[in-house]
Rosetta silent file (secondary structure, phi, psi, omega in degrees, C-alpha in Angstrom):
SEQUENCE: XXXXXXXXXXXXXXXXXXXXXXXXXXXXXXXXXXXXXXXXXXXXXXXXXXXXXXXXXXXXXXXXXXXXXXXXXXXXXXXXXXXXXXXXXXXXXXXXXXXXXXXXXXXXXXXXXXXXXXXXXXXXXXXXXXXXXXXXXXXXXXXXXXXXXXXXXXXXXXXXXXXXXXXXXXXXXXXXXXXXXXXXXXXXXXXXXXXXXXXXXXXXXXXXXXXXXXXXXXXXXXXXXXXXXXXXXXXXXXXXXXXXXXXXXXXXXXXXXXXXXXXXXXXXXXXXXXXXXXXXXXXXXXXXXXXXXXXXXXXXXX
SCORE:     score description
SCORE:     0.000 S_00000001
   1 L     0.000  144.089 -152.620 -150.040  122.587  124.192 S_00000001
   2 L   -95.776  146.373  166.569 -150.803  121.436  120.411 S_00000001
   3 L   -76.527  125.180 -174.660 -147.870  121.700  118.182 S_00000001
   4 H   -40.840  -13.042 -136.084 -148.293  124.443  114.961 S_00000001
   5 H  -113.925  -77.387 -179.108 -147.896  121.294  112.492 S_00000001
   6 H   -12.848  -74.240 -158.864 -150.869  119.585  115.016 S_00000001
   7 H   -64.343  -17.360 -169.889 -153.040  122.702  114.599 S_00000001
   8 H   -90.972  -22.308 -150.265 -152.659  123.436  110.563 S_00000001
   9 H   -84.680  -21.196 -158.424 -153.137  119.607  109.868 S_00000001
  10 H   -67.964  -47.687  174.951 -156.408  120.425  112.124 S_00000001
  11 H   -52.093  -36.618 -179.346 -156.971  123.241  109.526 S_00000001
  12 H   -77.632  -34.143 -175.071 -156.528  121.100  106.560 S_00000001
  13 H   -78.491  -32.153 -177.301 -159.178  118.413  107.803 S_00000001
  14 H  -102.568   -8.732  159.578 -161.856  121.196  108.287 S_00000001
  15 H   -70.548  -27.026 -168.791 -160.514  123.000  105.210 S_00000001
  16 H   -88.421  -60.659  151.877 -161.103  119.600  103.243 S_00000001
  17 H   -18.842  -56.641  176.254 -164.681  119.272  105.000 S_00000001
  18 H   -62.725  -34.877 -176.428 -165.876  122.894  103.547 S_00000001
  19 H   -74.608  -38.530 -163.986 -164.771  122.307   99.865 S_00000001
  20 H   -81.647  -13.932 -165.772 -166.516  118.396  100.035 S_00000001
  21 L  -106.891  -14.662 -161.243 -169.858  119.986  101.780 S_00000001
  22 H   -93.227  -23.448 -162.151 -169.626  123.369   99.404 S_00000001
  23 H   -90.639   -7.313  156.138 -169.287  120.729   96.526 S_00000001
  24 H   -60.516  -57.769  171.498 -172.349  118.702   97.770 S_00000001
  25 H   -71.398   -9.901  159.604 -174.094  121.601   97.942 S_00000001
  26 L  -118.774   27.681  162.564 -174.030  122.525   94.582 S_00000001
  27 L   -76.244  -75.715 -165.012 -175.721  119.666   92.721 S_00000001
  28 L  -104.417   59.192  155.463 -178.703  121.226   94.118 S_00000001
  29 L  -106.589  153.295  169.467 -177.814  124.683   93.426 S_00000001
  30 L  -114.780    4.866 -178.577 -178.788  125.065   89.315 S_00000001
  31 L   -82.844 -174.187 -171.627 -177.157  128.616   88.863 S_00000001
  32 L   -83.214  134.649  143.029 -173.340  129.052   87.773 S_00000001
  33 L   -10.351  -27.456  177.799 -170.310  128.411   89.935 S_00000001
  34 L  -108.150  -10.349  170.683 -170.231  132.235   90.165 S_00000001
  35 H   -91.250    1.418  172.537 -174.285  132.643   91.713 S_00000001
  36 H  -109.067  -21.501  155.804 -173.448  129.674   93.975 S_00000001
  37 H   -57.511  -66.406  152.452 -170.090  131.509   95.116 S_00000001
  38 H   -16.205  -57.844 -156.176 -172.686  134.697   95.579 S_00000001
  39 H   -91.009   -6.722  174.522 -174.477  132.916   97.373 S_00000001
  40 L  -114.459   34.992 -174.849 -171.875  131.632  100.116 S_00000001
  41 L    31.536   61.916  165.265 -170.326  135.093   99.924 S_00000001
  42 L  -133.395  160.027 -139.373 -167.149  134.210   98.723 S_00000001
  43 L  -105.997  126.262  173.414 -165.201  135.790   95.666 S_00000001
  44 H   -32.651  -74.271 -178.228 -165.762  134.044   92.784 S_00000001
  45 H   -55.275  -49.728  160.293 -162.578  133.489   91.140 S_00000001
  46 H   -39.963  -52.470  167.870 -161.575  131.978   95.025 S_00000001
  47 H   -30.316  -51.161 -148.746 -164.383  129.704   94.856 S_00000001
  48 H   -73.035  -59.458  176.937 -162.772  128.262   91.526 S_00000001
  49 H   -65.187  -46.434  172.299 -159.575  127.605   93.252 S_00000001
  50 H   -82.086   18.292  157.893 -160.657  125.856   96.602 S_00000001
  51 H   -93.320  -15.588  178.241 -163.213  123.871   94.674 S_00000001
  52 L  -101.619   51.127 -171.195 -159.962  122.613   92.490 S_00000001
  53 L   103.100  -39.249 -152.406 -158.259  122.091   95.747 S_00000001
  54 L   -87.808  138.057  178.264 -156.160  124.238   96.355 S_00000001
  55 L  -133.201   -9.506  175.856 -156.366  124.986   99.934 S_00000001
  56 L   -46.678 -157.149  167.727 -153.096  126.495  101.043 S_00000001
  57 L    75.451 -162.144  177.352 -152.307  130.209  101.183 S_00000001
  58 L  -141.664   49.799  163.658 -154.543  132.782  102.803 S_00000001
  59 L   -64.446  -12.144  127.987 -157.600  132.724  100.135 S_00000001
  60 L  -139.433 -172.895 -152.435 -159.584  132.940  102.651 S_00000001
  61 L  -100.376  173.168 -171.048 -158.940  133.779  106.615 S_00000001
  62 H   -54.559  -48.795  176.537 -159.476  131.079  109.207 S_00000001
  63 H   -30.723  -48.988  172.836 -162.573  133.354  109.926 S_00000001
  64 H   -84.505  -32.448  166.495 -164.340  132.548  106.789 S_00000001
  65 H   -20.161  -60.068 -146.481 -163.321  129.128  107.167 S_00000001
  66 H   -86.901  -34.461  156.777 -165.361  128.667  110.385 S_00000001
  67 H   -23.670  -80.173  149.366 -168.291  130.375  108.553 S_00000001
  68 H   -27.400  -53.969  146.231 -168.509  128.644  105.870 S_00000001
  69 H   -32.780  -72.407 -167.556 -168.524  125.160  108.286 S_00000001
  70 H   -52.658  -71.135 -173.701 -171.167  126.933  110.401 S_00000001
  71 H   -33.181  -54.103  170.812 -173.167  127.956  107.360 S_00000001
  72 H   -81.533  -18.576  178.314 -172.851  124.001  105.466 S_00000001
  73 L    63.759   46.315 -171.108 -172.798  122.572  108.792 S_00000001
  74 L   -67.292  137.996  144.694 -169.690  121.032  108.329 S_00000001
  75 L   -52.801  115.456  150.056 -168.696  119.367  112.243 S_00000001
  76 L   -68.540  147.597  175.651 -165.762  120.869  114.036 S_00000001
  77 L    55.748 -102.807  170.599 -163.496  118.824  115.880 S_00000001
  78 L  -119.012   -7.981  174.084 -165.023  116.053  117.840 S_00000001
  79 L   -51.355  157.468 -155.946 -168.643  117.004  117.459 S_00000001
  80 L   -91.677  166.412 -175.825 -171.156  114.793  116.920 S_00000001
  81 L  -106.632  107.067 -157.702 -172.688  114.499  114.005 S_00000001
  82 L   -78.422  144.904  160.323 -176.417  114.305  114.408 S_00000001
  83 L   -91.132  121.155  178.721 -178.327  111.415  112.126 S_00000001
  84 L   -91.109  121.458 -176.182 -181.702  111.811  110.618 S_00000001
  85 L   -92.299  158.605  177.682 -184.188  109.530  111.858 S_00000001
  86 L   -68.345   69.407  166.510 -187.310  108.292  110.032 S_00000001
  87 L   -76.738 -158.873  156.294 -189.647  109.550  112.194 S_00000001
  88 H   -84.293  -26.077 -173.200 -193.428  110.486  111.712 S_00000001
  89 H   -64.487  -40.839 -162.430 -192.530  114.126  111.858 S_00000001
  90 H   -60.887  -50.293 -144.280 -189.794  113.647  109.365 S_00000001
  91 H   -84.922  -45.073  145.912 -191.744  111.796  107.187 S_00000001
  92 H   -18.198  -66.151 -165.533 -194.755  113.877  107.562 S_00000001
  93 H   -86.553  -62.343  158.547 -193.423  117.223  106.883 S_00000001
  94 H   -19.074  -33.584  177.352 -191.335  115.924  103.812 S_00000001
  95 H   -98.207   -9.344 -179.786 -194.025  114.913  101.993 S_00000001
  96 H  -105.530   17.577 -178.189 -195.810  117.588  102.271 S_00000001
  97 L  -116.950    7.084  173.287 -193.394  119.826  101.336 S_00000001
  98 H   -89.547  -69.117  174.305 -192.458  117.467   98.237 S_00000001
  99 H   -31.070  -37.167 -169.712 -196.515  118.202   97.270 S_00000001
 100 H   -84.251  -25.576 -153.248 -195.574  121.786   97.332 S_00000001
 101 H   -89.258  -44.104  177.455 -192.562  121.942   95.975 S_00000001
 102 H   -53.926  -19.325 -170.880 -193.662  119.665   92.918 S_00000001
 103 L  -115.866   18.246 -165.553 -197.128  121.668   92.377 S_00000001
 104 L    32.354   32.019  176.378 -195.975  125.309   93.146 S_00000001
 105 L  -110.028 -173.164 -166.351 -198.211  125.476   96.296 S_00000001
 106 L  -119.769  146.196 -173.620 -197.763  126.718   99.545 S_00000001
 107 E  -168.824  126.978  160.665 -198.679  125.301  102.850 S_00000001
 108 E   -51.897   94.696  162.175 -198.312  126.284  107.167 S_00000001
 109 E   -88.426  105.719  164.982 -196.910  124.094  109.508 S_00000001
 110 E  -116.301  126.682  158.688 -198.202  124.891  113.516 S_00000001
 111 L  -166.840 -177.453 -174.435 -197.231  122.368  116.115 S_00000001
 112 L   -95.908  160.486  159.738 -195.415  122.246  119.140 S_00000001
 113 L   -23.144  149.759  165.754 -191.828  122.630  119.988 S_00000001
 114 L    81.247   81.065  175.752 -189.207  119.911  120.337 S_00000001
 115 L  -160.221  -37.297 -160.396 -190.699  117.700  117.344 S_00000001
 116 L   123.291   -0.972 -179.660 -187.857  117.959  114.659 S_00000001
 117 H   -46.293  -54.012  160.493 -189.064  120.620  112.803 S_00000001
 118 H   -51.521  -65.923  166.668 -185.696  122.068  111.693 S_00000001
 119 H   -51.959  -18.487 -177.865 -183.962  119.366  111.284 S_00000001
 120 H   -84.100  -78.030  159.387 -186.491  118.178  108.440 S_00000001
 121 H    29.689  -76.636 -162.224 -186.434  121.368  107.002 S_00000001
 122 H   -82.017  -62.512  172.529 -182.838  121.931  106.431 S_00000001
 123 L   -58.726   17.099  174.828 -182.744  118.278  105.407 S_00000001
 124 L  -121.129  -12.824 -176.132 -184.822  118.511  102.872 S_00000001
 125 L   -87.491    3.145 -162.798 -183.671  121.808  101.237 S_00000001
 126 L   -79.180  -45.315 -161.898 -179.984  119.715  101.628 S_00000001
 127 L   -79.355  -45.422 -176.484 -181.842  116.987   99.516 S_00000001
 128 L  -113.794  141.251 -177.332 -183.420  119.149   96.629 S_00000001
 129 L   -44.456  146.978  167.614 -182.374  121.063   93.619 S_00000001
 130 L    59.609   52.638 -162.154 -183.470  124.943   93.877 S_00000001
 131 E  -144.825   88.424  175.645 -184.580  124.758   97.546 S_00000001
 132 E   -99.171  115.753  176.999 -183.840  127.223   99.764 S_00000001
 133 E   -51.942  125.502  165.573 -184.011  127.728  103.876 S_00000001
 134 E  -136.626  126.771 -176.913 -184.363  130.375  105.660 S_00000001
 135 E   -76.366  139.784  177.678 -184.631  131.001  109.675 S_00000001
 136 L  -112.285    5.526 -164.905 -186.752  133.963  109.764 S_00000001
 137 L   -88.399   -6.667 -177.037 -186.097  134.446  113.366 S_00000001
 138 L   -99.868   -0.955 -173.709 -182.460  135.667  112.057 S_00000001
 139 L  -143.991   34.058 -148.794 -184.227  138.131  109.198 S_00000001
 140 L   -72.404   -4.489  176.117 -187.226  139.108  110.818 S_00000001
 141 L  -101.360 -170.734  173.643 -187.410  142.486  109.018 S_00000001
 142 H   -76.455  -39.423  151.451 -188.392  142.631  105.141 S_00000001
 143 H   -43.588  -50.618 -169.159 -185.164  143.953  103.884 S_00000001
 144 H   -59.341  -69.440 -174.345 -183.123  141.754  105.610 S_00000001
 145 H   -34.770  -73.220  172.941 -185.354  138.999  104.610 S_00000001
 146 H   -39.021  -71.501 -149.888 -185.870  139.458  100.871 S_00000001
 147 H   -76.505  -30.499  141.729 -182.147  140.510  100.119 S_00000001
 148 H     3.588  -81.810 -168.342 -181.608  137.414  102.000 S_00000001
 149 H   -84.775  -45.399  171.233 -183.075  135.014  100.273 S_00000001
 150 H   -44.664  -40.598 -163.177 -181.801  136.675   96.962 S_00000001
 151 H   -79.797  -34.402  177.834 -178.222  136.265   98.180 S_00000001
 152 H   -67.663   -1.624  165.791 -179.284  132.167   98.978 S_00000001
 153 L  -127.004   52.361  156.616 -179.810  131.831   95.206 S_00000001
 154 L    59.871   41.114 -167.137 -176.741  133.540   94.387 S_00000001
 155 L  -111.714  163.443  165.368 -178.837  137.106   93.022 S_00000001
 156 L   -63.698  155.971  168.341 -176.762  140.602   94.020 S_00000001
 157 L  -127.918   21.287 -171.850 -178.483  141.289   97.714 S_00000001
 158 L  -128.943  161.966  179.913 -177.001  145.212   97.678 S_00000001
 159 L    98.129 -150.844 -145.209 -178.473  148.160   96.035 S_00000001
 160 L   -88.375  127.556  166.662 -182.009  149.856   95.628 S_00000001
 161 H   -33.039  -49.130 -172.164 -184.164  147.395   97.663 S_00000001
 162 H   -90.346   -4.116  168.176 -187.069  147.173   95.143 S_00000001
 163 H   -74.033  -55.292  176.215 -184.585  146.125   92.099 S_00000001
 164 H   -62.223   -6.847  145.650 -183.723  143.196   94.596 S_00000001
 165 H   -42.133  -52.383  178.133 -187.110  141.823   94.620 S_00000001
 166 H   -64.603  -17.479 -166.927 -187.815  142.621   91.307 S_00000001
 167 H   -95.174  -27.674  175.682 -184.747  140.489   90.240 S_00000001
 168 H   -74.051  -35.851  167.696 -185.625  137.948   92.844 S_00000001
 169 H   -56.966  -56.159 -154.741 -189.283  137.449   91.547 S_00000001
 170 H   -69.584  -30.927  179.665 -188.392  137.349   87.880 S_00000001
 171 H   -66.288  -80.872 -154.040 -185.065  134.425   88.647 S_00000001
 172 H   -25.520  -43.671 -171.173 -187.633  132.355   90.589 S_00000001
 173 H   -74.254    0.776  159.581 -189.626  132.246   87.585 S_00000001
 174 L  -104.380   12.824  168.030 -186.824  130.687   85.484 S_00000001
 175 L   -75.658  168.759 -178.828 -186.097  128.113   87.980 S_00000001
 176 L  -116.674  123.598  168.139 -187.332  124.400   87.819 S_00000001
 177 L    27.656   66.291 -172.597 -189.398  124.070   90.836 S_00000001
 178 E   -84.429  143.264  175.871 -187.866  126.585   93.136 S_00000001
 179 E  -131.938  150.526  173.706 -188.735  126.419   96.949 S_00000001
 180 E  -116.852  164.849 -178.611 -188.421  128.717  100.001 S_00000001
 181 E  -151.575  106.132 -156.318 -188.975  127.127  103.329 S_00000001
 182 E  -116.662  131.286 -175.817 -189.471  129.735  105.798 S_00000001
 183 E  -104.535  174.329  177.553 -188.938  128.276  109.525 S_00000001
 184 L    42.691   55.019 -177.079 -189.800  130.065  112.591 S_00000001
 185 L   -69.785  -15.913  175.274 -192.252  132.336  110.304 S_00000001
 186 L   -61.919 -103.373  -32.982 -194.131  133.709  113.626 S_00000001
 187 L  -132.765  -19.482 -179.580 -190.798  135.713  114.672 S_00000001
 188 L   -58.095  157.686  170.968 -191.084  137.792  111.262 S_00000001
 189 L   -72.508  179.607  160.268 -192.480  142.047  111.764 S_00000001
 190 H   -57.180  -52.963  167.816 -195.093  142.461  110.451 S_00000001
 191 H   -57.763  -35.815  179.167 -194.038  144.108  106.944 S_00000001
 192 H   -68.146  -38.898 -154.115 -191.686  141.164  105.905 S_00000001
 193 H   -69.533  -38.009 -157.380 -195.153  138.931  106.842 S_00000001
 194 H   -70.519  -79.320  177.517 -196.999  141.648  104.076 S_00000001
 195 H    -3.493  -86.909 -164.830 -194.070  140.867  101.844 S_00000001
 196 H   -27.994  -81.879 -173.388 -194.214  137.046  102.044 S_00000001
 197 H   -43.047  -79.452  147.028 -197.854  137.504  100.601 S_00000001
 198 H    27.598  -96.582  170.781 -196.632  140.053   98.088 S_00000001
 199 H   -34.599  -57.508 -167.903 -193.612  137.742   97.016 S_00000001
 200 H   -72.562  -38.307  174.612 -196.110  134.607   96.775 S_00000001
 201 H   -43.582  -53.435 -162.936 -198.886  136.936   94.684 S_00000001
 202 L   -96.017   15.503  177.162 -195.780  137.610   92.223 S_00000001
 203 L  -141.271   12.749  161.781 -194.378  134.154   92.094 S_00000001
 204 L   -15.930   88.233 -122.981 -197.869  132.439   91.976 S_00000001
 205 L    18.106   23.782  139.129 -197.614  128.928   90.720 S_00000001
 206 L   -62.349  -30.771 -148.012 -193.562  129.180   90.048 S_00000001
 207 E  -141.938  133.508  175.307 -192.386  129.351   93.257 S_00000001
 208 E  -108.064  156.109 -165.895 -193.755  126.786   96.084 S_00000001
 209 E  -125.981   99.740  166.764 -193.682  128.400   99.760 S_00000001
 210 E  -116.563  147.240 -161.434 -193.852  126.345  103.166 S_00000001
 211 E  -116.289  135.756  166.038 -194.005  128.455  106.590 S_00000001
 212 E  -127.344  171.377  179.310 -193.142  126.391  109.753 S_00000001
 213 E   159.636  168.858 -171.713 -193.950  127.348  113.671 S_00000001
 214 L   -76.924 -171.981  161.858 -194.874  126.346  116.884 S_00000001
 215 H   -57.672  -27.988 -172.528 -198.241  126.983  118.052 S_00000001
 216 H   -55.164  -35.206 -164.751 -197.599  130.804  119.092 S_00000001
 217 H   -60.579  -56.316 -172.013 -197.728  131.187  114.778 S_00000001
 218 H   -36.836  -64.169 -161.358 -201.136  129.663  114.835 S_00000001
 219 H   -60.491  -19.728  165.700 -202.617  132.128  117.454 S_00000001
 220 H   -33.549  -69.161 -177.101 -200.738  134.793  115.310 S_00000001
 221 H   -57.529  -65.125 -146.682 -202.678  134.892  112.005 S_00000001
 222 H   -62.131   -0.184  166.984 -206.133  133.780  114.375 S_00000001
 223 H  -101.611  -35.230  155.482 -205.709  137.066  115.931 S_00000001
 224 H   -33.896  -66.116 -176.529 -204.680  138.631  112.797 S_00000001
 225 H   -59.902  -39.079  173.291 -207.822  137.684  111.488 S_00000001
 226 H   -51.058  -35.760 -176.527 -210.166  137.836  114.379 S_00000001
 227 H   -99.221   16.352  175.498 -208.736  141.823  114.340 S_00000001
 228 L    30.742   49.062 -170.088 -209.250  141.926  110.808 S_00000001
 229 L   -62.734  152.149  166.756 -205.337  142.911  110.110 S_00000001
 230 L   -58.668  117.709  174.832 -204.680  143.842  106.770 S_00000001
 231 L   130.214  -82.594 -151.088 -202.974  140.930  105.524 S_00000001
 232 H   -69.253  -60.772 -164.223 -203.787  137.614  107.872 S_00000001
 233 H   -68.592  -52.462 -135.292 -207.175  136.443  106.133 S_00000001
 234 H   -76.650  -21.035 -176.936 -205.816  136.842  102.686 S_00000001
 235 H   -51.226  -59.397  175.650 -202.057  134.947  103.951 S_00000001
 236 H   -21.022  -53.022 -173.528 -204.724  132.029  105.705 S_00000001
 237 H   -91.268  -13.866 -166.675 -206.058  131.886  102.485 S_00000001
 238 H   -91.682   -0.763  166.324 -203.260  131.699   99.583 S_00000001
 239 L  -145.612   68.042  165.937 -201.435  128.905  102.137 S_00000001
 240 L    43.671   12.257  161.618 -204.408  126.667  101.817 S_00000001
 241 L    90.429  -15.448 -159.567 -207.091  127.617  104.390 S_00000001
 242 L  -142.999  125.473  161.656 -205.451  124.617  107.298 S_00000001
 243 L   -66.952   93.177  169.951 -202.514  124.279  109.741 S_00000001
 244 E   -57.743  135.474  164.098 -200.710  121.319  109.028 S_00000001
 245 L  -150.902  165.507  169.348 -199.593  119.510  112.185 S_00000001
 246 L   -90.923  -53.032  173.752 -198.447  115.552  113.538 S_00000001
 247 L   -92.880  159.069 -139.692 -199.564  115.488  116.939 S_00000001
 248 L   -82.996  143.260  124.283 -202.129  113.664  118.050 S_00000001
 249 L   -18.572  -76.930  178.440 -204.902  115.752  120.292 S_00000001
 250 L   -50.998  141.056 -149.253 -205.192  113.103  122.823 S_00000001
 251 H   -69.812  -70.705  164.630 -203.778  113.128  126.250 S_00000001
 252 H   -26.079  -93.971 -173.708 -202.816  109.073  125.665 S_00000001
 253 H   -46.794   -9.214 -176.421 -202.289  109.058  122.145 S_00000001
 254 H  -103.493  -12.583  147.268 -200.047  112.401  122.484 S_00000001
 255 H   -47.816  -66.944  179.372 -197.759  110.468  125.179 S_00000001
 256 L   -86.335   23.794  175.755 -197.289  107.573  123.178 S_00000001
 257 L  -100.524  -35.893  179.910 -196.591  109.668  120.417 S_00000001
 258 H  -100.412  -32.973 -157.282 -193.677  111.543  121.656 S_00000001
 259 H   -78.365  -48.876 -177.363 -192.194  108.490  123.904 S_00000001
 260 H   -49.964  -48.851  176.633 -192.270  106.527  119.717 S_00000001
 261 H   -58.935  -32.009  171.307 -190.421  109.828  118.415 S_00000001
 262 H   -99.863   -7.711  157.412 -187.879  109.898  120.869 S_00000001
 263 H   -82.986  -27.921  179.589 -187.202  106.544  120.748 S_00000001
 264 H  -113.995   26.020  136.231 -186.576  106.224  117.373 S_00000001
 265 H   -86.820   19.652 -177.396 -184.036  109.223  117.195 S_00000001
 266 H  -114.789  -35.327 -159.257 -182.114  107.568  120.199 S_00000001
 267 H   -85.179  -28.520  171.866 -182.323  104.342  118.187 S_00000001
 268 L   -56.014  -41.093 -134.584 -180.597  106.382  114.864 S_00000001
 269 L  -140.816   26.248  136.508 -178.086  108.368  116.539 S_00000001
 270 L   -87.358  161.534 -163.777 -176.874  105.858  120.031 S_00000001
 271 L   -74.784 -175.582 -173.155 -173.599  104.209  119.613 S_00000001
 272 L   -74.536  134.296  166.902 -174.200   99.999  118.996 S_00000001
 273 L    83.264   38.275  157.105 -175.025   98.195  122.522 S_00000001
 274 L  -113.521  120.151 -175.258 -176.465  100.914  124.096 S_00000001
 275 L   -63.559  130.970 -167.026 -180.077  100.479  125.666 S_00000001
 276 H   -87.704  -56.507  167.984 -182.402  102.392  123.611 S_00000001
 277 H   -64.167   -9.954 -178.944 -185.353  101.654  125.753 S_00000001
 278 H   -95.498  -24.694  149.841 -183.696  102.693  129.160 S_00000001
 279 H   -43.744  -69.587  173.174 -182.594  106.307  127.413 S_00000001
 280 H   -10.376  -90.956 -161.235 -185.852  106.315  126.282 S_00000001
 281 H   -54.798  -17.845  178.461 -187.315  106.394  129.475 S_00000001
 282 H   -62.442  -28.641  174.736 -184.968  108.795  130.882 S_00000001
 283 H   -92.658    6.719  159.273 -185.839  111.792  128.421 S_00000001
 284 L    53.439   79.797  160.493 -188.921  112.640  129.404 S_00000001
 285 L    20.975   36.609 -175.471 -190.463  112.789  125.986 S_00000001
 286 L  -138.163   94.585 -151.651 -188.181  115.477  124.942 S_00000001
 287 H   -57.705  -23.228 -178.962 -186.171  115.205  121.927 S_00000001
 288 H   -99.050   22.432  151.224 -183.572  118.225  123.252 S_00000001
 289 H   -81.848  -55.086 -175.071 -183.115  115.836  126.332 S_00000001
 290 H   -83.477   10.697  104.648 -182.350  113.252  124.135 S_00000001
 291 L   -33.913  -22.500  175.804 -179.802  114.656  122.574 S_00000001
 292 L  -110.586    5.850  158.579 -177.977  115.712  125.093 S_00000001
 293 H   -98.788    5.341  163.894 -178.050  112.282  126.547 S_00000001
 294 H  -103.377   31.595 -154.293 -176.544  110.997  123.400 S_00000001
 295 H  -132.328  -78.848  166.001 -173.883  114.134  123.571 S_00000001
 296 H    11.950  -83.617  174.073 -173.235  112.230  127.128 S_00000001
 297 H   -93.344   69.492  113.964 -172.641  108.888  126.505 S_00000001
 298 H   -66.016  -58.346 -162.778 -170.724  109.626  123.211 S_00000001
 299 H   -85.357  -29.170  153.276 -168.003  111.633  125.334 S_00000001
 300 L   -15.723  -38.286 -179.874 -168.409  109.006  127.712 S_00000001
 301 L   -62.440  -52.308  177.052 -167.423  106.591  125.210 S_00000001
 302 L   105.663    0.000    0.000 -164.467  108.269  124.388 S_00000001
């Protein structure tokens, strides 16, 4: 059994984590020390103190602690810390969400599963000022979404529903190149999807928008549209008429496409002197195999 002294110094190291990742995180917030408290629902005047430090006390409970990690993606304990490799996907989907973000357009990512899709994502709203994520499979209705996204740029998210919007429309437009990144955008109802269009209509070159999914999102809209939903054609068209995707069509070329992707996030993120090609082959083209063979030999390691 861990000693109390053991477990608080344990507290202090993941208390010290939260302040250095919330303090990371707000070079690219541009609002005030109190809308970037807002936004990681913590009491202002607290922010102010565990950003100077102070971490003793009970300013906040162990509870929010572990949030707050979870939220910033701080690592507990011995977990590993994943690395992002320079893949095509990475590299891909970055740039095109650097066109959008820089020109205030909007643009659909469908491809399949497994590819890295998140992980770019996150890392890129990590990387740039005013750039916020959102899983929509965790917000899927339009309230939830929208006050949502208000609360990620530090706006009130409580009260009469259409003041938050209206207050959420009008801050985008005094942002410098504000972004939304909406992942898993099939999983939204239907009304948050009319919203999105809405939301883009009233933030029209201010606010750049990119939607990610698998393939199911593709066949989504084309049966919106095919059924001539209210909605579908005009989304299709205001986020540029084309489904961006990475993989290759071909049976051959879509093989050696995934064995090169999973090789070179085995080559980022195995420890030194580990065979990278023998892993490789071992994962079956499947990037959440190869992770958990580097989860493997890691505790293996010791």
């Amino acid at each position: 059994m861990q000693s109390n002294s053991t477990n608080n110094t344990i507290d202090v190291q993941l208390k010290q984590k939260v302040v250095e990742a919330i303090i990371n995180s707000k070079q690219n917030f541009s609002g005030s020390d109190s809308k970037h408290a807002k936004s990681l629902n913590i009491n202002s005047a607290v922010y102010s103190q565990i950003k100077a430090g102070k971490l003793d006390g009970n300013l906040l409970s162990k509870g929010e602690w572990i949030r707050l990690a979870r939220e910033l993606e701080v690592p507990i304990g011995n977990e590993i810390v994943w690395k992002t490799a320079n893949t095509s996907v990475y590299q891909t989907i970055s740039a095109q969400m650097k066109f959008c973000k820089e020109n205030s357009q909007c643009a659909v990512f469908c491809d399949d599963a497994d590819l890295g899709k998140t992980h770019t994502a996150k890392d890129f709203a990590k990387r740039n000022l005013n750039t916020v994520y959102q899983d929509c499979s965790q917000t899927k209705t339009k309230q939830l979404l929208v006050r949502t996204i208000a609360e990620s740029f530090g706006l009130d998210s409580v009260g009469k529903y259409i003041d938050v919007k209206n207050n959420l429309v009008y801050y985008l437009k005094t942002l410098e190149q504000p972004m939304i990144i909406l992942d898993e955008f099939g999983d939204l109802n239907y009304d948050a999807f009319l919203e999105i269009k809405a939301l883009w209509n009233a933030t029209e070159g201010a606010c750049a928008w990119y939607a990610l999914g698998a393939d199911g999102l593709k066949v989504k809209i084309e049966r919106g549209r095919n059924c001539k939903k209210v909605g579908y054609t005009e989304f299709f068209s205001r986020f540029g008429k084309k489904y961006q995707h990475v993989v290759p069509m071909g049976k051959d070329d879509k093989e050696a496409f995934y064995l090169q992707l999973v090789a070179t996030v085995l080559k980022a993120n195995l420890p030194a002197g580990v065979d990278v090609q023998k892993v490789t082959k071992s994962c079956n083209n499947s990037l959440r195999r190869a992770k958990m063979e580097v989860i493997k030999i890691a505790q293996r390691n010791g």
